[in-house]
VOGU-3710 file (C-alpha; in Angstrom, 3 decimals, decimal comma):
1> xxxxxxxxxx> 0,000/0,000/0,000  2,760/2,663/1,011  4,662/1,321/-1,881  1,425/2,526/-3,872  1,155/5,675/-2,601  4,642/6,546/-3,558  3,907/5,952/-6,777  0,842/8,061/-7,428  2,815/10,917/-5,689  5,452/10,319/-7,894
11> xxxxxxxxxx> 2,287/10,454/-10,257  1,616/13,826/-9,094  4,689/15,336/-8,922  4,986/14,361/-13,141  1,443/16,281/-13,576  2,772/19,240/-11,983  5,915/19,458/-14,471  3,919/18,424/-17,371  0,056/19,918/-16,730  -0,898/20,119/-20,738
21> xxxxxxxxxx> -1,366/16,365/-20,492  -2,401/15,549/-16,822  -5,822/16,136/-15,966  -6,379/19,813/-14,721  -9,742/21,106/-12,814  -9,958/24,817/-13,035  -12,285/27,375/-11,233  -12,607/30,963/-10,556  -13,083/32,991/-7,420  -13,390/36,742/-6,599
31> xxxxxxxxxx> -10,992/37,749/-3,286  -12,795/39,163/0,026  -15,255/36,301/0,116  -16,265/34,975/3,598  -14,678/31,878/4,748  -16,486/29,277/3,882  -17,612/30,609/0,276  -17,583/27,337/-2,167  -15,228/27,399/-5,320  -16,571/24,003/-7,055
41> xxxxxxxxxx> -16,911/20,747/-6,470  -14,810/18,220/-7,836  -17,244/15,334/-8,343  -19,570/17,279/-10,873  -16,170/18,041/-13,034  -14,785/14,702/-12,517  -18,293/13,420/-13,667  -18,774/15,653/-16,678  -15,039/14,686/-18,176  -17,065/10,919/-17,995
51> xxxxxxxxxx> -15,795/9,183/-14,524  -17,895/6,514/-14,205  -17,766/4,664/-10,767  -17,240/6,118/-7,125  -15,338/8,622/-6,673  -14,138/9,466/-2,985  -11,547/9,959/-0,496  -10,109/13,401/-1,733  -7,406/15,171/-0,332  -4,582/17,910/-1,218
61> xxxxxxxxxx> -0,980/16,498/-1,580  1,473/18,333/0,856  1,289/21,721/-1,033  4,787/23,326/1,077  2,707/26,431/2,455  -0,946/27,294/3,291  -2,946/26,635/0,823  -6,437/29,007/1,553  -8,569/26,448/0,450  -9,837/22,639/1,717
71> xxxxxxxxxx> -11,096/20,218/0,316  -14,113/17,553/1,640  -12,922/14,149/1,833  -16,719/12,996/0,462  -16,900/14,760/-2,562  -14,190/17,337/-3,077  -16,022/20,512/-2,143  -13,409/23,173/-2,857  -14,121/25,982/-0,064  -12,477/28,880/0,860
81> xxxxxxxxxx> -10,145/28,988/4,385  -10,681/32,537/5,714  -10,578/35,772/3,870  -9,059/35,795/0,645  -7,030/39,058/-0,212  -5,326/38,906/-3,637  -2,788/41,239/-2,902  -1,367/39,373/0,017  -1,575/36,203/-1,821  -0,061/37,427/-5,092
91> xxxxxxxxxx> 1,067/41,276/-4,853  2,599/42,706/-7,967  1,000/39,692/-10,317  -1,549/40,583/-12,816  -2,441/36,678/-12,632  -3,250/35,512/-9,300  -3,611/31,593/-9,286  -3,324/28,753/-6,537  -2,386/25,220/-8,095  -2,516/22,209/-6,285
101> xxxxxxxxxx> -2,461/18,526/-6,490  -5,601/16,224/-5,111  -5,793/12,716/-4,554  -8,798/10,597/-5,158  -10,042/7,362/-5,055  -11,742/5,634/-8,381  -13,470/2,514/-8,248  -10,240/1,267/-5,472  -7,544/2,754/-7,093  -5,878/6,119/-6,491
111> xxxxxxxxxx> -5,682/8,681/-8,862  -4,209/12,586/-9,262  -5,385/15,803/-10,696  -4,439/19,383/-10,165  -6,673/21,952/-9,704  -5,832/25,433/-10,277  -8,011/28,148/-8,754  -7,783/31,953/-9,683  -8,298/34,627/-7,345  -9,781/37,471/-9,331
121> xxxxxxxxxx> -9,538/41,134/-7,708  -11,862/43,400/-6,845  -11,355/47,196/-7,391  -11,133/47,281/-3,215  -7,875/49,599/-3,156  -7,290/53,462/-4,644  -4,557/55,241/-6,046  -2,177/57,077/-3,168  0,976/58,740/-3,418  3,811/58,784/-0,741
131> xxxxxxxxxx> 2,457/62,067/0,566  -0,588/64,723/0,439  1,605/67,053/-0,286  4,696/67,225/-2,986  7,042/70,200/-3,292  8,828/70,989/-6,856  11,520/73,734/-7,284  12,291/75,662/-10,511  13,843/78,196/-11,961  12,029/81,152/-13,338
141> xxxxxxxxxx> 14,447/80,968/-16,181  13,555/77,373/-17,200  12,333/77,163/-20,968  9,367/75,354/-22,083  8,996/72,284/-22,696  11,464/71,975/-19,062  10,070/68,166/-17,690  9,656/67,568/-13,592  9,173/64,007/-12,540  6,606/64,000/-9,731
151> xxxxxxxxxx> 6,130/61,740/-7,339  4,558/58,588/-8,414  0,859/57,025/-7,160  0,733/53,198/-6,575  -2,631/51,139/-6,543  -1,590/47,566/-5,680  -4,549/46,147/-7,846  -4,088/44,541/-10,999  -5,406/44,953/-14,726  -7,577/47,450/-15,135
161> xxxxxxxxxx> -7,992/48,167/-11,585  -4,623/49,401/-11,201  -2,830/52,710/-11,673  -3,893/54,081/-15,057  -3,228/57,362/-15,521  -2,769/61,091/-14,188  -4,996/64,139/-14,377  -3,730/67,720/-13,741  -6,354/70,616/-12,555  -6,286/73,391/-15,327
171> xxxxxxxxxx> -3,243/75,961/-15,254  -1,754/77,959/-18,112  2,000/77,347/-16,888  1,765/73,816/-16,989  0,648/70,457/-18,492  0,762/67,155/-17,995  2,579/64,222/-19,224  2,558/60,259/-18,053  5,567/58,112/-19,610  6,333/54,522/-20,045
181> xxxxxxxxxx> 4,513/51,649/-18,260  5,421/52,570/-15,076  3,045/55,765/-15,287  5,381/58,203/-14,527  3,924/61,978/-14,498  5,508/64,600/-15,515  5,317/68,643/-15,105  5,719/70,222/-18,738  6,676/74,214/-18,560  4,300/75,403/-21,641
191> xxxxxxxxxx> 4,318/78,858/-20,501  6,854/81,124/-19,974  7,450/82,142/-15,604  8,277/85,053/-13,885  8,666/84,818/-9,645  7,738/88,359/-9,662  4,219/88,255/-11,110  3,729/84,565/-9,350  6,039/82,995/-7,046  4,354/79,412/-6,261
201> xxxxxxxxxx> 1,785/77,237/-8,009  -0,430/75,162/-6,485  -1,654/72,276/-8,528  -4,249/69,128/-7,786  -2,417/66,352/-8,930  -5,073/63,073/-9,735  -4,379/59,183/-9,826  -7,172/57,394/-11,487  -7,877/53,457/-11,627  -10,018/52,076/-14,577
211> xxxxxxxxxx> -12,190/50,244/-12,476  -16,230/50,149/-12,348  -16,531/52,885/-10,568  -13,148/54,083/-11,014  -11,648/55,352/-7,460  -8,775/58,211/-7,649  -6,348/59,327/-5,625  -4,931/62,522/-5,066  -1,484/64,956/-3,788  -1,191/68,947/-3,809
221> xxxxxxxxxx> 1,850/69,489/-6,208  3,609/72,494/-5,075  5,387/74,425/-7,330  7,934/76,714/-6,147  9,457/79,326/-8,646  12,995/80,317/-8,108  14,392/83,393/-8,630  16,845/84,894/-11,095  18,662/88,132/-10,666  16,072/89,280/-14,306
231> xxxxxxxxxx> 15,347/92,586/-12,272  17,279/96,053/-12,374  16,591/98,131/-8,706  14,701/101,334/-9,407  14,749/104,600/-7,300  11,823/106,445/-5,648  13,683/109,580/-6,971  15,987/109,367/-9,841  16,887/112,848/-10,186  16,667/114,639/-6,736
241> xxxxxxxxxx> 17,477/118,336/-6,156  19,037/119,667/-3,354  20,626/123,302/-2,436  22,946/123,407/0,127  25,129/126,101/2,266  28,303/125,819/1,747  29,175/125,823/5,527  27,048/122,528/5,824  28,621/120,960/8,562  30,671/117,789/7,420
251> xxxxxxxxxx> 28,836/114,543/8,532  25,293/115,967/7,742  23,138/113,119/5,850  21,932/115,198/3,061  19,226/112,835/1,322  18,531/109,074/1,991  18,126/107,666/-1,204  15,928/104,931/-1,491  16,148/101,585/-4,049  13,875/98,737/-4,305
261> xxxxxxxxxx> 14,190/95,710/-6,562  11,719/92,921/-6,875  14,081/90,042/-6,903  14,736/87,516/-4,174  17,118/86,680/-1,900  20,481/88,191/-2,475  19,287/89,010/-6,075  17,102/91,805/-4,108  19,724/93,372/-2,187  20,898/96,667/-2,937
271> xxxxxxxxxx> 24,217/98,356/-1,897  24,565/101,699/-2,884  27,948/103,777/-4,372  29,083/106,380/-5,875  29,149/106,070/-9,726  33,015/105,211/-11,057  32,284/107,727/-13,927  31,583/110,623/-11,206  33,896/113,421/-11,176  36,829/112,992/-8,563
281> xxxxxxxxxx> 36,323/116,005/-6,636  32,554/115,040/-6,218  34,032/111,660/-4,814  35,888/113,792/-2,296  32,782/115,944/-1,464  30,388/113,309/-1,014  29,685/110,083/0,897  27,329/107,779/0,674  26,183/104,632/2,510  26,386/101,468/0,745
291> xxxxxxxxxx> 23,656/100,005/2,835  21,376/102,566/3,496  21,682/104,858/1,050  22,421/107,446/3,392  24,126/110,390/1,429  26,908/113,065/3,493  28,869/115,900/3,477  32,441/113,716/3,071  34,877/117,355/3,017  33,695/121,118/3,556
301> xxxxxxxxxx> 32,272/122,614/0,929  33,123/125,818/-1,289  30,980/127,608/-3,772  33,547/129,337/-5,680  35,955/126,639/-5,974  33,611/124,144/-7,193  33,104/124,401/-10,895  30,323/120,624/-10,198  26,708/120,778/-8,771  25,861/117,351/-9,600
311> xxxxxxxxxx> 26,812/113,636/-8,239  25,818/110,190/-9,758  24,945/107,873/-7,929  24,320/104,202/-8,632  22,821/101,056/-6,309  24,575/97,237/-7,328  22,759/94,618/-6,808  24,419/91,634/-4,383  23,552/88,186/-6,009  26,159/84,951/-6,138
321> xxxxxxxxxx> 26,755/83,766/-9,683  24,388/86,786/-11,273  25,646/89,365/-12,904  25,148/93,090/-10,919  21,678/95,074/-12,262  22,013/99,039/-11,627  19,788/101,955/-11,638  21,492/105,503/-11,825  20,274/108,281/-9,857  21,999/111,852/-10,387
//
């Protein structure tokens, strides 16, 4: 009898290797059924391939791991064994099948057959993305058709109730693109940017399934627009007037100039000095304050030795790896 055995496992374990010429039972089952939920019954297949005579005594061959189905001994009820969650069972597989071996008696003898049972999925997962929110950096110089890789969704469904494809909400700086078959979106500049007139973007980015109803997922894509020294400072006053007696005291702040510029950062500051292409003896009379704009009697003053009423003045931008903007003011 054990000698038997051994040879209808041995039986078995051919079937498995070659399965286009053993005899295979197959069924079908959606995942998250209750335990308990019947797959088939292997007497009414048996029957309907013509096996005549009893058939009885069924039961799996040592499968290696937990199988999540039995089997009845009487007649080969196929049942589920707890919950059945495809993506635990088979993550990352667009197939998700169980195969096994079952033993059976026929008319005294034993016989073999596999049985292969599919777990189909249900749409019971959306789209998410590593984070609700995703922050993207760019410069304001950056020319269309510039492409930013965004973070990606997964959906660990399969088919069409996976990760399909992106949606963007509707800007005029920006569009959309999803590459390759790993559905990776992409930020495309179609408009030209300027930090000044905008210096963020906030934009609803949408992963969407394909399933019936499809279920989405979403992240806030923020866009953050760096700046580029693309601004000149400008004064309040560009051509101020002043009189002054020539026993002004030296020391006295004159006139505080004042410069703005719209830039960021370093590419905003302003440091104010005296024009290189200003007279020399204006250089002498004059003094002004690189950071304030602050502008002094530098040496006393005479009327009749003085042939100059003017000074130039000009603010230089402070900005690493920019070249300086300046405004004159005279």
């Amino acid at each position: 009898m054990l000698l038997a055995l051994l040879l209808v496992l041995s039986l078995c374990s051919d079937a498995r290797s070659s399965e286009s010429t053993s005899k295979t039972i197959q069924y079908r089952v959606w995942e998250e059924q209750p335990t308990g939920t019947r797959v088939g019954r292997l007497v009414d297949d048996l029957r309907q391939r013509d096996e005549g005579g009893p058939l009885e005594d069924f039961q799996v061959v040592e499968h290696g791991k937990a199988l999540p189905f039995s089997i009845s001994t009487r007649d080969g009820v196929v049942t589920t064994q707890g919950r059945l969650d495809r993506e635990e069972l088979c993550s990352g597989s667009d197939l998700c099948e169980m195969a096994f071996s079952v033993l059976y008696r026929k008319g005294g003898a034993v016989n073999c057959l596999r049985v292969r049972v599919e777990v189909m999925d249900l749409n019971d997962h959306s789209p998410s993305f590593p984070s609700a929110l995703q922050e993207v950096e760019i410069s304001e110089t950056a020319g269309l058709r510039m492409r930013i890789p965004l973070d990606r969704a997964v959906d660990p469904d399969a088919g069409p109730n996976s990760l399909q494809t992106y949606s963007l909400s509707v800007n005029q700086h920006f569009a959309l693109d999803v590459t390759g078959g790993a559905k990776q979106a992409e930020l495309v500049v179609i408009k030209e940017l300027d930090r000044e007139v905008q210096a963020t973007f906030d934009l609803m980015l949408v992963a969407w399934d394909k399933g019936n109803p499809p279920r989405s997922g979403s992240t806030l894509v923020r866009v953050n627009i760096q700046d580029s020294n693309d601004n000149s400072p400008v004064f309040e006053d560009s051509t101020p007037t002043l009189e002054l007696s020539e026993d002004t005291a030296r020391g006295t702040i004159i006139i505080n100039l004042k410069a703005t510029d719209p830039d960021q950062g370093a590419n905003g500051q302003v440091e104010y000095s005296i024009s290189k292409h200003t007279s020399p003896l204006v250089k002498k009379l004059f003094f002004v304050d690189p950071e304030t704009g602050a502008v002094s009697i530098n040496a006393p003053l005479d009327y009749e030795s003085s042939p100059l009423t003017k000074s130039s003045y000009r603010p230089v931008i402070v900005g690493p790896m920019q070249s300086p903007h300046t405004a004159n003011c005279t």
